[in-house]
Structures are given as structure tokens and as C-alpha cells.
N, C-alpha and C positions, 0 to 999 in steps of 0.2 A: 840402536836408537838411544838418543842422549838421554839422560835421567836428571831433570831440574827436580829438589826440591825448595820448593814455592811457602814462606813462611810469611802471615801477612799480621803485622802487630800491633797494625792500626786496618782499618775495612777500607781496600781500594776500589775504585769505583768498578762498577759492571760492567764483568764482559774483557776487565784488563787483566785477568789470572789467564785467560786460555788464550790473549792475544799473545804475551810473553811468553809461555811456555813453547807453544805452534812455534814462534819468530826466534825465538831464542836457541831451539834447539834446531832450527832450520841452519840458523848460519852455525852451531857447533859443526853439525853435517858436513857443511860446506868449506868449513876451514878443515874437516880433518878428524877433527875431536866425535863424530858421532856416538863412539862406544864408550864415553864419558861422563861424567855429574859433575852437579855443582849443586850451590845452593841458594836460591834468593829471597833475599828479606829483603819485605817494603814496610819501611816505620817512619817513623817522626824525626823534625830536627832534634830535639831535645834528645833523644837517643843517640843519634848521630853526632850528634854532638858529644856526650859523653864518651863514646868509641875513637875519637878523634883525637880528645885530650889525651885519653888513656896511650894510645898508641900513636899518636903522632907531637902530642905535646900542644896542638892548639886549640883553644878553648874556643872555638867558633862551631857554627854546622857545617855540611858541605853537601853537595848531590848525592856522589856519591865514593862508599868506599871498595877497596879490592883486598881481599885476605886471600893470597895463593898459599897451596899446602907441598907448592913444589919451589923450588930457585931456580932460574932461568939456567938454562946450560946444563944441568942436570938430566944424565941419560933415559935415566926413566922416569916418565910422566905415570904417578898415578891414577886408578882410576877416578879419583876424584879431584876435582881441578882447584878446586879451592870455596872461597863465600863472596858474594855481591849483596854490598847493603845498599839500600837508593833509601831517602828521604823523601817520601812523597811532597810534603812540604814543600822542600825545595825545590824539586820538580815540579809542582804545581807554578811556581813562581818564574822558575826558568819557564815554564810552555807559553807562560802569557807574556813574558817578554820578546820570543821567539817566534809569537805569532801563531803558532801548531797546539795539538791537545795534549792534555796530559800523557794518555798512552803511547804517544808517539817520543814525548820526551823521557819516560820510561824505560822505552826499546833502545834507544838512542844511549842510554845510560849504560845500561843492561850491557850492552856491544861494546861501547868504550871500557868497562872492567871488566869482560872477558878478554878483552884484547891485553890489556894486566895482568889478567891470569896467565895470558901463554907467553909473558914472560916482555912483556913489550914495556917502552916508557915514550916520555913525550916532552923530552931536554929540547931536541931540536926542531925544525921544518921539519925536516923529510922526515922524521919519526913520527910527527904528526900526522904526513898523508895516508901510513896506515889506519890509527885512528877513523880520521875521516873514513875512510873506504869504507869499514864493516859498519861506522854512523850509520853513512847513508844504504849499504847493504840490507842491515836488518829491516829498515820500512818498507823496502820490496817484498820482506816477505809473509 
């Protein structure tokens, strides 16, 4: 069984720690990964923002980021997969653009930086259509 830990640095709404936990370690299961961890922080732009400058050099917020503790191609996968940070903020902003609720633009996030963790990017289309896939996988579940 997957092991999330769930670190929350701002208070996300109710009821959205056990939907992401349930959804998130549903699709680890499902890609493979279920005897795996990770770890998710849900915080602020402001933080996210400083995470960003630091390690990617831009002084902006973003959704969301992916810290793997492995490099892709690399024989053995540790047990632990790496970090997912989401900005609620952001997501809150992304969901009303998008039409859907926050929790769903959470899951959504959640899924596209694990798909990061196991070593994926998103230069092209077709790299993209995995993405999409476990997007839209996790809300099924």
C-alpha cells in the first residue's frame, strides 16, 4: 500500500486530505508504484514562489512543483518517490477558470507531478498525452 505523507501549511478545505490520499495512492497502485511514498505539501503562492526562485530561478508562483529523489533511467527506484508541492492559491484559481472544484484541480495536480516523479516531461504532444491520461485517471478514482 502506497504511503503519502500529506503536509498541509496553509488549512485546505474539508474532506480534501482523504480525497487525495484515497485518489492518489489509487493511481500509485495502478501505475505500479503501490509499495512506494511520497510526499505532499499543500501551501501558499508566496511559498511556492520562493521554492521556484530558489530552484528554478523564476520569481513567479506556479501550481504546482515536483522534487524527484531518483533521475529518470536510474535502475533502482527508491522507496520513496520524491515531493509534490501544489499551491492552493493557485489551484483555487486554476478550478474557477476551469470550471471544476478545487479538489478536483488538486487531484489533477497531484497526478501530473507524479507523472514527474516517475521520470516523465512534457517538451512534446505525445509526452503530453501521458500526462492527460493519469489527469484525467485520478478523478475516476
Amino acid at each position: 500500500m502506497p504511503h503519502i505523507d500529506l503536509i498541509a501549511k496553509i488549512k485546505p478545505p474539508k474532506g480534501l486530505r482523504p480525497r487525495l490520499r484515497k485518489a492518489l495512492g489509487s493511481l500509485m497502485r495502478e501505475l505500479g508504484y503501490g509499495d512506494h511514498a511520497l510526499t505532499v505539501v499543500l501551501t501558499d503562492d508566496s511559498e511556492i514562489r520562493s521554492l521556484k526562485k530558489r530552484h528554478w530561478g523564476e520569481d513567479e508562483p506556479t501550481d504546482v512543483l515536483s522534487f524527484p529523489t531518483f533521475e529518470p533511467g536510474d535502475p533502482f527506484v527508491p522507496p520513496h518517490l520524491g515531493d509534490i508541492i501544489i499551491s492552493l492559491d493557485t489551484a483555487a484559481r486554476q478550478a474557477h477558470q476551469q470550471g471544476h472544484g478545487l479538489e478536483d484541480e488538486v487531484l489533477i495536480l497531484a497526478a501530473h507531478s507524479l507523472w514527474h516523479l516517475l521520470g516523465h516531461d512534457h517538451t512534446t504532444e505525445a509526452e503530453w498525452a501521458g500526462f492527460h491520461r493519469v489527469q484525467a485517471q485520478i478523478l475516476k478514482l
